[in-house]
C-alpha positions in Angstrom: 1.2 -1.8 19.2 4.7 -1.1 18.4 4.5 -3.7 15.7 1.6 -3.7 13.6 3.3 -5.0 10.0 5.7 -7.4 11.4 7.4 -10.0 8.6 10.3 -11.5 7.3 11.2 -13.5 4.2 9.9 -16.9 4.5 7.8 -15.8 8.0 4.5 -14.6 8.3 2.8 -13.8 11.5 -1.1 -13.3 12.4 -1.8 -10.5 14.2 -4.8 -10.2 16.1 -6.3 -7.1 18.1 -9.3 -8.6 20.7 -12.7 -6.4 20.6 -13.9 -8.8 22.9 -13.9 -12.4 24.6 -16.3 -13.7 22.0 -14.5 -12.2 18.8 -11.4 -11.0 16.9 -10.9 -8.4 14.1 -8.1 -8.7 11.7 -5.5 -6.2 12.1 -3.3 -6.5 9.2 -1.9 -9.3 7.6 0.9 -8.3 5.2 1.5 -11.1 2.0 5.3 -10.7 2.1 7.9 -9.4 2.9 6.9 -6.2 2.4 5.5 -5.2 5.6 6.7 -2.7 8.3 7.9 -3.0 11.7 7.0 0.2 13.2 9.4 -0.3 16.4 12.3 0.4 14.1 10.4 2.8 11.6 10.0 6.4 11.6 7.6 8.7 10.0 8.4 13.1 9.1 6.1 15.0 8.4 6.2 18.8 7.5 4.0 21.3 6.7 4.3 24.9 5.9 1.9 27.3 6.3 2.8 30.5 7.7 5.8 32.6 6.7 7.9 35.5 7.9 8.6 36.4 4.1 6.4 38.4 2.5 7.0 37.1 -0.5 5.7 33.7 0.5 1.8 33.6 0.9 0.6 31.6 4.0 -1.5 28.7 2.7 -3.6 27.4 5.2 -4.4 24.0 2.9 -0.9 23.4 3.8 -1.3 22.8 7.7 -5.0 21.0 7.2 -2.8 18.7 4.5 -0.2 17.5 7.3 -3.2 17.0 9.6 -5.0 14.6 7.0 -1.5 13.0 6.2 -1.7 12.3 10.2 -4.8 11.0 10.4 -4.1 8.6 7.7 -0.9 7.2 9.1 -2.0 6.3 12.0 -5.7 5.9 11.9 -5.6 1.9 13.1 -7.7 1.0 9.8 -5.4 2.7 7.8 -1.8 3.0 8.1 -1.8 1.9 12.2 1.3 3.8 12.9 1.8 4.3 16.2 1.8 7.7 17.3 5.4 7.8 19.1 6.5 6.6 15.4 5.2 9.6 13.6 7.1 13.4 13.8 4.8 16.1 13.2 6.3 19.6 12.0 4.1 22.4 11.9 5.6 25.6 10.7 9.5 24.6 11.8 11.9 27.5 12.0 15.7 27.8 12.4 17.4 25.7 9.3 20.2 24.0 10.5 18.8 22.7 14.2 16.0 21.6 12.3 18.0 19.4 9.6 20.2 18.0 12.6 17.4 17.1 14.1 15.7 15.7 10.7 19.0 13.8 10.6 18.9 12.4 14.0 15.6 11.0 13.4 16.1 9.5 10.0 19.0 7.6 11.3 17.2 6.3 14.2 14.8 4.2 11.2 16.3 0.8 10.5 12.9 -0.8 9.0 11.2 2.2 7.1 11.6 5.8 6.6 9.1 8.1 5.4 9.1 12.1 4.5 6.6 14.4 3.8 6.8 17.6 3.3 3.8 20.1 2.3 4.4 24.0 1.8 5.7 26.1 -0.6 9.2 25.3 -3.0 11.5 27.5 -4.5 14.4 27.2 -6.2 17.8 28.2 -5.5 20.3 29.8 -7.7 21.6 26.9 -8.9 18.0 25.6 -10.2 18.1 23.1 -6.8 14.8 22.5 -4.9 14.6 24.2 -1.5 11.8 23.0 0.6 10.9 26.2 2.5 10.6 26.6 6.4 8.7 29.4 8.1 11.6 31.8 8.7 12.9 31.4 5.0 14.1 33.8 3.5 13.2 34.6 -0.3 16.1 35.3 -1.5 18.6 33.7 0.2 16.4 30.2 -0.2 19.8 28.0 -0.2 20.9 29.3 2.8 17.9 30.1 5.0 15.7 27.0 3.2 15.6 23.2 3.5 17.9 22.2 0.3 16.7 19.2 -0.8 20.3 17.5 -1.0 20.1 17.9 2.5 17.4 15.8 2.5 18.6 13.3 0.0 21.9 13.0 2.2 20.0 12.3 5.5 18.2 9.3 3.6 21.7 8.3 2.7 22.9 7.9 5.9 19.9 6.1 7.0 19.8 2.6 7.4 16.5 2.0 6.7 15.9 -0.5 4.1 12.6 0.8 2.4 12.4 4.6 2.1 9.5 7.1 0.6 9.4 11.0 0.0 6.1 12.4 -0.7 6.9 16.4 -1.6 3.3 18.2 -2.3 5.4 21.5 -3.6 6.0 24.0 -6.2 9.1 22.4 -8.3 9.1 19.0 -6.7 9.8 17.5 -9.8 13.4 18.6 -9.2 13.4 16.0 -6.4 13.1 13.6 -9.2 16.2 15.1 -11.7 17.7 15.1 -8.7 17.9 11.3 -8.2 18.6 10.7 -12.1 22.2 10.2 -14.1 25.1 9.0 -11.7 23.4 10.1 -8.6 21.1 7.4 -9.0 23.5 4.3 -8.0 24.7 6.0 -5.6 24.4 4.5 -1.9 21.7 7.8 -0.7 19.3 6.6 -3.5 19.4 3.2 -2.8 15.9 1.6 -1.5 14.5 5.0 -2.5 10.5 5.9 -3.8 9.7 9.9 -4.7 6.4 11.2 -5.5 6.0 14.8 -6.3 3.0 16.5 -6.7 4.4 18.4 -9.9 6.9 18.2 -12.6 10.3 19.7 -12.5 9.0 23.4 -13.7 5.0 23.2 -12.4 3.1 24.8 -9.5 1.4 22.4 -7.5 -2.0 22.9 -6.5 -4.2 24.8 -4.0 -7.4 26.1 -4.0 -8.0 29.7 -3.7 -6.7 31.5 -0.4 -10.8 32.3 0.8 -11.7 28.3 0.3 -8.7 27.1 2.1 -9.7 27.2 5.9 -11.2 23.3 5.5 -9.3 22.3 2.8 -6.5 20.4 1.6 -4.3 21.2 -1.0 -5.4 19.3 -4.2 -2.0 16.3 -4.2 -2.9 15.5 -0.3 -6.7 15.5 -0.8 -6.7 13.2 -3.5 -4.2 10.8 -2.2 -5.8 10.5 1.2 -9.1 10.0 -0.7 -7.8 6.9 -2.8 -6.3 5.5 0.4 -9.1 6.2 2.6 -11.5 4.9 0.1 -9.3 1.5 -0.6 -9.5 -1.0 -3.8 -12.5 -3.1 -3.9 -10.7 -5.8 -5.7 -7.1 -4.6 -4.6 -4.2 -6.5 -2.8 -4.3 -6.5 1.2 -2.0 -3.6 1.2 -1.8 -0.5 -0.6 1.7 0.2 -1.6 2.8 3.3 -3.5 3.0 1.2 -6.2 -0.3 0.2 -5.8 -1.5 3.8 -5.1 0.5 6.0 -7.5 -1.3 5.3 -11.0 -4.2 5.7 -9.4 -3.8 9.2 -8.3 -2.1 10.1 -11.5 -5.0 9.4 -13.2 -7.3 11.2 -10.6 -5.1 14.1 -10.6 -5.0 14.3 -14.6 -9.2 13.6 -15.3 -9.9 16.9 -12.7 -7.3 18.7 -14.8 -4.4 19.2 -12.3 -0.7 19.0 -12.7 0.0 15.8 -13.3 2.2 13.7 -10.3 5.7 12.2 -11.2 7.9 9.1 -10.0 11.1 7.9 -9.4 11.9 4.4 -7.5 14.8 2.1 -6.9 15.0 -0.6 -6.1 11.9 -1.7 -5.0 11.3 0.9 -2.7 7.8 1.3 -4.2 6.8 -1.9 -2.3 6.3 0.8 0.4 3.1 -0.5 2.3 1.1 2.9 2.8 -1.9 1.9 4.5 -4.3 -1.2 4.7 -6.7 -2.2 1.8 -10.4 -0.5 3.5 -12.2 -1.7 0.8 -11.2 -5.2 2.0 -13.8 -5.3 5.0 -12.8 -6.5 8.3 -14.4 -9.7 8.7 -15.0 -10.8 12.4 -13.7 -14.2 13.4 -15.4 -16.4 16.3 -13.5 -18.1 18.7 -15.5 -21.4 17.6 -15.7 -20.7 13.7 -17.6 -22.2 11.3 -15.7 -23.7 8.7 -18.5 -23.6 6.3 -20.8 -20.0 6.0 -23.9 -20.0 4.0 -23.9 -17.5 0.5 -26.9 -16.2 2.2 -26.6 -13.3 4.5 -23.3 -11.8 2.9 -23.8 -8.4 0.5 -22.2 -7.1 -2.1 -18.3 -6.3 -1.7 -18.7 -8.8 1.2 -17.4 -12.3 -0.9 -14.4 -13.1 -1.7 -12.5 -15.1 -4.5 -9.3 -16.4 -4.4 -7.6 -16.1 -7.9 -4.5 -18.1 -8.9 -2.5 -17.7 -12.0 -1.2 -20.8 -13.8 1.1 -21.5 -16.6 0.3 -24.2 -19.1 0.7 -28.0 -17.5 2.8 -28.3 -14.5 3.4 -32.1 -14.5 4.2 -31.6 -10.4 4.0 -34.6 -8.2 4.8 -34.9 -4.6 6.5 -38.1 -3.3 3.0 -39.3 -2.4 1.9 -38.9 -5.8 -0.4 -35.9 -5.1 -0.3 -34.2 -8.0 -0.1 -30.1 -8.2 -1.4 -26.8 -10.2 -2.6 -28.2 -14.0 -2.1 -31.4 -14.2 -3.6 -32.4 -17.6 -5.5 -35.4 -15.8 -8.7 -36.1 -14.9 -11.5 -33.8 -12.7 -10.5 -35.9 -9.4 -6.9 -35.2 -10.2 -7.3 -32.0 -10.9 -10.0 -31.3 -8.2 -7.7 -32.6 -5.8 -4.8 -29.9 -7.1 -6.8 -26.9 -6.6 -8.2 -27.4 -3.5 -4.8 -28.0 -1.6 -3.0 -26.6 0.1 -3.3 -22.7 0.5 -1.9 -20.4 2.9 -5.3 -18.7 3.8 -5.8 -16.7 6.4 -8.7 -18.0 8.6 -10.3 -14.9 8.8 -11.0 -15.2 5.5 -12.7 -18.5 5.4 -16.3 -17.5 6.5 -16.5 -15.0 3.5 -14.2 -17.0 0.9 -16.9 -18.2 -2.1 -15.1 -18.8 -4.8 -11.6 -20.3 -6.7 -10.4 -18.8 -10.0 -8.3 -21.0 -11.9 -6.3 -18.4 -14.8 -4.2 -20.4 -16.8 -2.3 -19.1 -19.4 -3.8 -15.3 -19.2 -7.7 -16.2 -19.4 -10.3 -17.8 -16.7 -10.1 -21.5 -17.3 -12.2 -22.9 -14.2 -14.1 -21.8 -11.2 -14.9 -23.5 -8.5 -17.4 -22.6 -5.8 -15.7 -23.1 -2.1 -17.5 -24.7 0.7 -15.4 -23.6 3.6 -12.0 -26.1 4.8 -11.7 -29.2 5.0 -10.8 -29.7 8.7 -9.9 -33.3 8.5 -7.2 -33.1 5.4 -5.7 -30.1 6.6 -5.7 -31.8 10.0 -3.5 -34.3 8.5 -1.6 -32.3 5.8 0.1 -30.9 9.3 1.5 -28.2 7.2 -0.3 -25.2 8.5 -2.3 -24.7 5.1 -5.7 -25.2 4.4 -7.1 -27.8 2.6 -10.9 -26.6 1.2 -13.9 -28.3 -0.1 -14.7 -27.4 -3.5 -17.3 -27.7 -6.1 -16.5 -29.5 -9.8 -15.9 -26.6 -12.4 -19.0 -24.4 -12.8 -20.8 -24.0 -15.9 -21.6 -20.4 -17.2 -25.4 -20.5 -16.1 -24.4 -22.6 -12.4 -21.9 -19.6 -12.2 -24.8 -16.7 -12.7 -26.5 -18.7 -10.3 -24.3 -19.8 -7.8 -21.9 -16.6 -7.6 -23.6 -14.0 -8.6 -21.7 -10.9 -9.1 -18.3 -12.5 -9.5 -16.8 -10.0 -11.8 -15.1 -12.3 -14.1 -16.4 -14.8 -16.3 -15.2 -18.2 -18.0 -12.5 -17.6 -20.9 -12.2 -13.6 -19.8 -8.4 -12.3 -20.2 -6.8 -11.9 -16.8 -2.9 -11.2 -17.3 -1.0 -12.4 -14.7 0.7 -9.7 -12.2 4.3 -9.8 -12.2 5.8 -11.3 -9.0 2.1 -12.1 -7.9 1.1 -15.7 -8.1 -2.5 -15.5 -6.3 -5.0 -12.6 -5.3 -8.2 -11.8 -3.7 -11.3 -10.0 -5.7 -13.9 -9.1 -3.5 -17.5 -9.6 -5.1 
């Protein structure tokens, strides 16, 4: 498993992990070029939660945090990091061994790179973000702490191409001033995403010192839970981008401080973990192409959504015309229905095509499974799938019941996204 998100631009590879001789389970099948290959990725995690200083309480939340953050990475569901890709830091000691050897394994990332750090932050004299370390001392925290320019100059050096920082700290917000002004086109912010579970001046959160021997601190609990939990009618992938609204607005309706960002790039592509709520769907050797509505629950559907603009006027040499075609219903029933790079696990489940053109539902189509023979002879790889004439409003209710969209609803279009899947 040393590759679990494995793709290039312009490549995109199946993976596959057998259960048995008779079936498959999708693994994870990224939708670009966004996904990870964990042979040449490396995951740091810290956590703080016992101190020599006095002045630092021990925080218990803290070492249950890194243990969640753990389990999340590289439960196979979720983030599927393989555990020889993942450093775990409990309680570190000794400063400056311990940044040469943060260095040494930050450089050794040439795919992705991601920090986190959980514990207590101070500042130093200078108003800079020290990430603490068990034997730090108070007040010497620039010299006896983790500076965070340290940390900001290991990701520089490494030549990883997508990196995150996750800091659940007191003063993490600095992290983000920190990357602001001129530093930020500098070469060690390049590729870069940080999310800090306060602003610049505020505490983070942590329950109080009796209720912490089970519990998280209040940034790591909620963003495991919104990644554990997944997005019913979310992308494949969770990426930060994906996830980070989300838990500002968790974090904000229970009245906590309120999370901050800073990307660039587009290091916020950063694929975190699988999409749960997207349930694995079990594949036969010998699949059917076409599965019966009946016999599938709710959340278990799914409906392939595709944004259009206006009339295309696209024709193939053949004369096959493409996307809105201002033509008749066998024209136009012909566009949809070819040719889409579906994943055949998806097939047994897929019920439905959404047609958004210009920003609102214009047709739906119930699907009927591929067409073996035209994608047989299309010879391109894609499927080709049989589909029903437009729906009417009551055929819809009756047909596709639970679809959560209706004919003539708004549905903006998603920057850089030209198709998704809503599970129903």
């Amino acid at each position: 498993m040393g590759r679990a998100w494995n793709s290039r631009p312009g490549q995109r590879r199946r993976l596959w992990r057998a259960t048995s001789t008779r079936s498959r389970v999708r693994t994870l099948v990224p939708e670009g070029p966004e996904g990870i290959d964990y042979g040449r990725s490396r995951a740091i995690l810290i956590g703080v939660a016992q101190y020599d200083d006095e002045g630092f309480r021990s925080v218990p939340a803290a070492a249950n945090s890194l243990t969640a953050m753990h389990a999340m990475l590289t439960d196979p569901m979720l983030g599927g990091w393989p555990a020889d890709r993942v450093s775990v830091h409990l309680n570190p000691r000794a400063t400056g061994a311990f940044a040469a050897l943060l260095a040494d394994l930050a450089t050794s990332a040439e795919d992705a790179l991601f920090f986190y750090f959980v514990g207590h932050g101070t500042l130093s004299v200078k108003s800079e973000l020290c990430l603490t370390l068990s034997d730090t001392d108070r007040r010497h925290a620039d010299m006896t702490g983790l500076e965070y320019r340290k940390v900001k100059e290991v990701l520089g050096r490494s030549p990883a191409r997508l990196k995150a920082v996750v800091l659940d700290c007191c003063f993490s917000g600095q992290a983000i001033e920190s990357l602001s002004g001129e530093v930020i086109d500098s070469m060690a912010a390049k590729g870069t995403t940080v999310i800090t579970a306060a602003d610049h001046d505020q505490a983070a959160h942590v329950v109080p010192a009796a209720e912490q021997a089970e519990a998280c601190t209040s940034f790591t609990h909620h963003l495991v839970d919104i990644v554990t939990a997944g997005r019913p009618h979310g992308p494949d992938l969770l990426t930060l981008k994906e996830i980070y609204p989300l838990l500002r607005n968790r974090l904000t309706e229970h009245g906590l401080p309120e999370p901050n960002q800073r990307t660039t790039d587009t290091a916020d592509r950063f694929p975190l973990a699988r999409n749960r709520a997207l349930r694995a769907v079990e594949l036969p050797d010998t699949a059917v192409a076409t599965v019966a509505l009946t016999g599938l629950g709710a959340g278990e559907r799914y409906a392939l959504v595709v944004w259009r603009k206006g009339v295309s006027l696209l024709a193939d040499p053949t004369g096959r015309w493409y996307g809105e075609t201002g033509r008749d219903e066998q024209v136009q029933r012909e566009a949809d229905r070819m040719w889409w790079p579906i994943a055949r696990w998806r097939i047994p489940n897929l019920k439905a095509l959404v047609v958004v053109n210009d920003g609102r539902v214009h047709r739906i189509r119930e699907v009927y499974g591929v067409d073996e023979e035209s994608t047989a002879a299309g010879d391109t790889g894609k499927l080709a799938l049989n589909v029903s004439g437009p729906l009417t409003p009551e055929r819809l209710a009756e047909r596709l019941p639970g679809l959560p969209m209706a004919l003539g609803d708004a549905h903006p279009a998603v920057q850089g996204r030209m198709r998704e899947y809503v599970t129903f």
